[in-house]
Structures are given as C-alpha cells and as structure tokens.
C-alpha positions as CSV (number, residue, x, y, z in Angstrom):
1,X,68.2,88.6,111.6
2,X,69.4,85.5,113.2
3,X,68.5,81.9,111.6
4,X,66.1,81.4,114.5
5,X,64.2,84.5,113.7
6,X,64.0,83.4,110.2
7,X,61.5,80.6,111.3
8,X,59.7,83.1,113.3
9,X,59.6,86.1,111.8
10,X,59.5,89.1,114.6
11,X,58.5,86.7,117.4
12,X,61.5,85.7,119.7
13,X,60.5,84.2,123.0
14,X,61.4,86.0,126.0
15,X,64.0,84.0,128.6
16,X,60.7,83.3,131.1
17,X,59.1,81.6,127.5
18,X,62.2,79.9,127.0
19,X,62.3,78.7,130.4
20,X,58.6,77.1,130.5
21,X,59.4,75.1,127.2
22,X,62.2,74.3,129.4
23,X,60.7,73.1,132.1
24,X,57.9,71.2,130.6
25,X,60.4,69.0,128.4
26,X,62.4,68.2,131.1
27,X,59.7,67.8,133.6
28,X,58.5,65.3,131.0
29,X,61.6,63.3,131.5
30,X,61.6,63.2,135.2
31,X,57.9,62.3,135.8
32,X,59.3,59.4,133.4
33,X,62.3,58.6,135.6
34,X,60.4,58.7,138.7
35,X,57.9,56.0,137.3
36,X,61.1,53.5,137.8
37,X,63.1,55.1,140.5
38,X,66.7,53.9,140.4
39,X,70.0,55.4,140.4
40,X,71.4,53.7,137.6
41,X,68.1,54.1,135.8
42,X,68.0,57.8,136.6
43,X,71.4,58.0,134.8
44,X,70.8,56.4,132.0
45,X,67.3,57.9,131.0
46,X,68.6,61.4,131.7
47,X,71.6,60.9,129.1
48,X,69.6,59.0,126.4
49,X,66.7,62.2,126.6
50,X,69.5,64.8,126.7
51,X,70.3,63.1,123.0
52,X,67.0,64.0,122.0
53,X,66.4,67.6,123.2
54,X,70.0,68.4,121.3
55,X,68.2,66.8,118.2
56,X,66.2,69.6,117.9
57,X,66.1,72.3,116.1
58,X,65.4,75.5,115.5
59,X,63.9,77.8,118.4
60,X,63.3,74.6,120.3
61,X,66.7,73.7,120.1
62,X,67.9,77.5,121.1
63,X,65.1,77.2,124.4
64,X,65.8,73.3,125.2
65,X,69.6,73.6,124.9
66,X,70.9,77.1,125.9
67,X,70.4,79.6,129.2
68,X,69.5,78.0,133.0
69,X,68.0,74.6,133.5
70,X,64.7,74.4,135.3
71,X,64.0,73.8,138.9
72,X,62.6,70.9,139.7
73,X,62.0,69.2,142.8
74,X,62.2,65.7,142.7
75,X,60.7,64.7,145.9
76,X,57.8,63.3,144.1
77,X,56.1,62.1,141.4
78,X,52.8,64.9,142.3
79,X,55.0,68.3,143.1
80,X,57.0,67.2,139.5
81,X,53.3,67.0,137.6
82,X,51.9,69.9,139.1
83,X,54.8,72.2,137.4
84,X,55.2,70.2,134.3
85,X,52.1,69.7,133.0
86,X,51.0,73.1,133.2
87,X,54.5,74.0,131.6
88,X,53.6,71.7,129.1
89,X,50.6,73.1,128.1
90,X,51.5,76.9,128.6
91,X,54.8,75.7,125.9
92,X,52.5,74.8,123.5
93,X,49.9,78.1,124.1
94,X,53.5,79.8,123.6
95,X,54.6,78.5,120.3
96,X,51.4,78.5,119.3
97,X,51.4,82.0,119.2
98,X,54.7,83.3,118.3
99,X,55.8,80.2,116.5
100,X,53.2,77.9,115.1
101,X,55.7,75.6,112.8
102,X,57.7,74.8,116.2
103,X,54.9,72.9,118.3
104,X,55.0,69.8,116.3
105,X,58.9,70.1,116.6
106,X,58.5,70.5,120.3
107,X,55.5,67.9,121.1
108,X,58.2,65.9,118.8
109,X,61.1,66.4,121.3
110,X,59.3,65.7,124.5
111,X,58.3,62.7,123.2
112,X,61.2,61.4,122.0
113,X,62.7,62.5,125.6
114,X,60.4,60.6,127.5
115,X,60.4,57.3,125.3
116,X,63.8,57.4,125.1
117,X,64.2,58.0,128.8
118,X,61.9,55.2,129.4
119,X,63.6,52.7,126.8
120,X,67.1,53.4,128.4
121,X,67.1,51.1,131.0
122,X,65.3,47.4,130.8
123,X,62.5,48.6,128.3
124,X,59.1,50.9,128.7
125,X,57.5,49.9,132.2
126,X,53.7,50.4,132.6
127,X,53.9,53.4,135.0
128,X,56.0,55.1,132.5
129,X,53.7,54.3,129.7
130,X,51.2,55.7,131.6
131,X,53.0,59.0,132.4
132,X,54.3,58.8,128.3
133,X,50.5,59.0,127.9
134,X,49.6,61.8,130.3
135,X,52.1,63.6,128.7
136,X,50.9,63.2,125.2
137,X,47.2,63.9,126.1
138,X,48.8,67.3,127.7
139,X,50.7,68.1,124.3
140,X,47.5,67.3,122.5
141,X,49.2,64.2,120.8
142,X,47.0,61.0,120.4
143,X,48.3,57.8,120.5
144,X,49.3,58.1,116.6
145,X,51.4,61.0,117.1
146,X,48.7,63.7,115.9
C-alpha cells in the first residue's frame, strides 16, 4: 500500500476521477483568467495557481499534479463554466465518497488557485471576485471558508 492509499484506505480513484478533479481545479483558474483577459495576465495567473495545485497533497496532489491535463476550450467564459462547474461539483461527489478527508483539501486548492490567479496581476478585479464566488458556492464553501 502506497502513502496515497493510506489516506484512503481501499479507495483509489480511477484515471476518468482523477481527470474531473482535474478539470474542475483548472477550469476554476481559467474562468478566473478569462474574467481579465490579457496575455501577460494569462501568464502570470496560470504560474502563480500552478504554485498552489503543487501545494497539495495527498490524493489531490497525485490527481492535480500527475497524468494528462484537461481539455479546455478557452473561447469563452460560458463553454469554460459549463464543464467546470459540473467538474467541480462531480470532484467533490467523488471525494466525498472514496475520500471524505480530501474535499476540504481540494475545495482548499481550488481556492487558493483562483485567488492566487486573480491576485497575480494588478490585484482581485470584480468579475473575478464574482467568478471566485461562483466557484465557492459550487464547492459548497461560504464566504468564511466553510
């Protein structure tokens, strides 16, 4: 038994599992971006999240960090939402089943990922505070953090 199983004993998440914690955190960080387009901006946000998501830990790490990355499109803000936010939510339905200790450790991450993103270049704008805030309603996080 591996240190990741140890946290979840007999429940390892399959490579599609992995991928939908996958694609909801980084779906969370590119509805962010897209709030305040910019190349530069872009950049910037995507480095300062990817800090984040290797601060995990755990099977969140293991699912955030290792294996394919998600595809995206980035065309718009709406065809971005409409796949992460039900990624979002199905992650959480996930670990709430096979792993209950990791969903506050992955709620954690994808918020730290979006703030971050959204503090990396000239401070939190209001359109990314509001998608910040979408994002935590669709974790099931209120504005405290619980």
């Amino acid at each position: 038994m591996t240190d990741l199983d140890a946290s979840t004993p007999g429940q390892r998440l399959t490579d599609e599992e992995k991928l939908t914690l996958k694609t909801g955190a980084f779906g969370a960080v590119f509805l962010v971006a897209n709030a305040d387009p910019g190349m530069l901006a872009l950049f910037r946000e995507s480095f300062a999240a990817a800090g984040a998501m290797a601060d995990a830990s755990g099977l969140v790490q293991e699912a955030l960090t290792r294996g394919p990355l998600p595809e995206l499109r980035r065309e718009s803000a709406v065809e971005i939402e409409s796949v992460t936010l039900p990624a979002l939510r199905r992650a959480v339905e996930i670990l709430t089943e096979k792993a209950p200790r990791e969903v506050s450790v992955y709620r954690a991450v994808v918020l730290a990922a979006a703030d971050r993103a959204a503090r990396a270049h000239n401070g939190v704008s209001s359109a990314e505070a509001e998608v910040i805030a979408r994002v935590r309603g669709v974790l099931g996080v209120d504005a405290t953090g619980r």
